[in-house]
TIPAKOL-909884 format. One record per residue: residue in one letter; x, y, z of N, C-alpha, C in turn. Coordinates in pm, whole numbers, padded with zeros to 5 digits, always signed. Layout:
residues N
AXYZXYZXYZ ...
***
This chain:
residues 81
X-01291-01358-00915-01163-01311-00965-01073-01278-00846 X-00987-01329-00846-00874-01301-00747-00772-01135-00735 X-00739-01084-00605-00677-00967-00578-00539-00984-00598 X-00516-01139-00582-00361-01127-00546-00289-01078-00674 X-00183-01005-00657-00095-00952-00742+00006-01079-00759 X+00077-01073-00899+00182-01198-00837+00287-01150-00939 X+00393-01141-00891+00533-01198-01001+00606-01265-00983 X+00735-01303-01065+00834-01364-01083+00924-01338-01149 X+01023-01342-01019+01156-01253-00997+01299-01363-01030 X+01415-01317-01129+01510-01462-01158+01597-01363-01120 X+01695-01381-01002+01835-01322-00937+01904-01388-00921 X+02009-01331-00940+02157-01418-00857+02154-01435-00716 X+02181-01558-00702+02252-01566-00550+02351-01673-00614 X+02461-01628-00583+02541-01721-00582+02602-01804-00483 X+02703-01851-00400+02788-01850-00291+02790-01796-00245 X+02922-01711-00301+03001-01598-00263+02913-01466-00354 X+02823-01440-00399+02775-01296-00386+02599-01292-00387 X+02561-01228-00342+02416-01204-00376+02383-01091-00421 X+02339-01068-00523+02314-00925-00592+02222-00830-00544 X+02235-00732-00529+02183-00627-00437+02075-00594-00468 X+02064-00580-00601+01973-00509-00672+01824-00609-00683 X+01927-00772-00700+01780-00842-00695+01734-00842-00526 X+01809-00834-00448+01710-00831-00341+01605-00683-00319 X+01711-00566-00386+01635-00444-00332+01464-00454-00429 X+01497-00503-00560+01358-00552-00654+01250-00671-00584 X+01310-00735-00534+01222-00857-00458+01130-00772-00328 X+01256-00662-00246+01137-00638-00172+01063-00498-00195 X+01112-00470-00306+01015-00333-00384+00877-00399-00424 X+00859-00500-00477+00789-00536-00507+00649-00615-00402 X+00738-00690-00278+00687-00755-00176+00611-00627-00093 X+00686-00489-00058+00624-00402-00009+00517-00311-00073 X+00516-00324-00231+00415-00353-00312+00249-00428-00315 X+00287-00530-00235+00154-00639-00207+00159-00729-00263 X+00290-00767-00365+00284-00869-00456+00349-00990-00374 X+00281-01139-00437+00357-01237-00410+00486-01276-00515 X+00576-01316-00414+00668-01348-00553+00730-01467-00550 X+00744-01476-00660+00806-01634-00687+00935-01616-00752 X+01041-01635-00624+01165-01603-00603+01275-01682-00718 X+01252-01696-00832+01332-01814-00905+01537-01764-00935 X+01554-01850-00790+01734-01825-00773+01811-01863-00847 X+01893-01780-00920+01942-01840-01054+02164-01852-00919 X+02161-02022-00889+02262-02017-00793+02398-02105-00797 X+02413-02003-00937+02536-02119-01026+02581-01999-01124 X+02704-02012-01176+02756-01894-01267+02678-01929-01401 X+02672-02027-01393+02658-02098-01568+02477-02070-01547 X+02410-02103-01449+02252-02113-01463+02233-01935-01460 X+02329-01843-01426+02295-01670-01490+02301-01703-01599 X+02419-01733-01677+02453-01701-01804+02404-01756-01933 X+02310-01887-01853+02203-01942-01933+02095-01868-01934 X+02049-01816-01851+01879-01738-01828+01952-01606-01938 X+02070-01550-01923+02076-01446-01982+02085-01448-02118 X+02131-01589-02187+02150-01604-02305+01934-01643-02345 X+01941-01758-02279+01764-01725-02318+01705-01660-02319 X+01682-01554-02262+01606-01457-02265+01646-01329-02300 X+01780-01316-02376+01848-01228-02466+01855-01078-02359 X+01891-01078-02240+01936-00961-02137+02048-01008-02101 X+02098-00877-02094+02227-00876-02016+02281-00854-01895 X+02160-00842-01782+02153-00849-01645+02062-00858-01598 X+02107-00964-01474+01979-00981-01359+01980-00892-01220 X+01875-00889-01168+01731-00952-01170+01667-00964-01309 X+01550-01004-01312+01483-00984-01468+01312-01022-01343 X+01257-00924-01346+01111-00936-01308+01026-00940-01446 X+00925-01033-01390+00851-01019-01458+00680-01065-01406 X+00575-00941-01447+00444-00980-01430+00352-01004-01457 X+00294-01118-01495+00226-01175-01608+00321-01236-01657 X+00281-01196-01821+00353-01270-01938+00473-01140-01945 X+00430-01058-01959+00516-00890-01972+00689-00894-01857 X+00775-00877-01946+00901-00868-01880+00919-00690-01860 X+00921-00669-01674+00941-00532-01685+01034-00511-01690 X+01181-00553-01625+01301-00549-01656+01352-00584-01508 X+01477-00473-01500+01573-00470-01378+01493-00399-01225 X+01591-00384-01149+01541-00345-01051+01504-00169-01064 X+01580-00093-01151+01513+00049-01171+01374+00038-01248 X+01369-00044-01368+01267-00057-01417+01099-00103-01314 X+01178-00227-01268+01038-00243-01151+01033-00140-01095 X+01126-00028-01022+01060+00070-00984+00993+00157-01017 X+01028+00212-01175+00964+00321-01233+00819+00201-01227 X+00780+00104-01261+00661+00040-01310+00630+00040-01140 X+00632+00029-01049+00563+00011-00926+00503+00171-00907 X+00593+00266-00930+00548+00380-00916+00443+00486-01015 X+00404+00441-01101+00268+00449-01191+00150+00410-01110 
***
């Protein structure tokens, strides 16, 4: 059975902005021990698609396992348990 921890993290980067919050969640999580699988959402329309699929209204959106923990406060309260 394997140690590695793993998630997967969907943020904006756009051009012109990169969202703060998904980077401050990417490396909450990396300083965590987890690997992550960075999925860059780097187009206005490819946010507003992930957000309409998956029925949230802001990114980041982590998630580990199958289980969606949420935003970047949420990964924190869940890292800190």
């Amino acid at each position: 059975m394997s140690d590695t921890k793993s998630a997967t993290i969907y943020r904006m980067v756009l051009p012109d902005h990169v969202c703060p919050f998904g980077v401050r969640a990417k490396g909450l999580l990396e300083g965590a021990g987890y690997a992550v699988d960075d999925q860059q959402l780097t187009t206005r329309d490819a946010v507003d698609s992930f957000m309409a699929e998956h029925g949230v209204s802001t990114t980041p959106q982590v998630y580990i396992g199958a289980t969606c923990v949420g935003g970047c406060d949420e990964t924190e309260s869940y890292l800190a348990r």
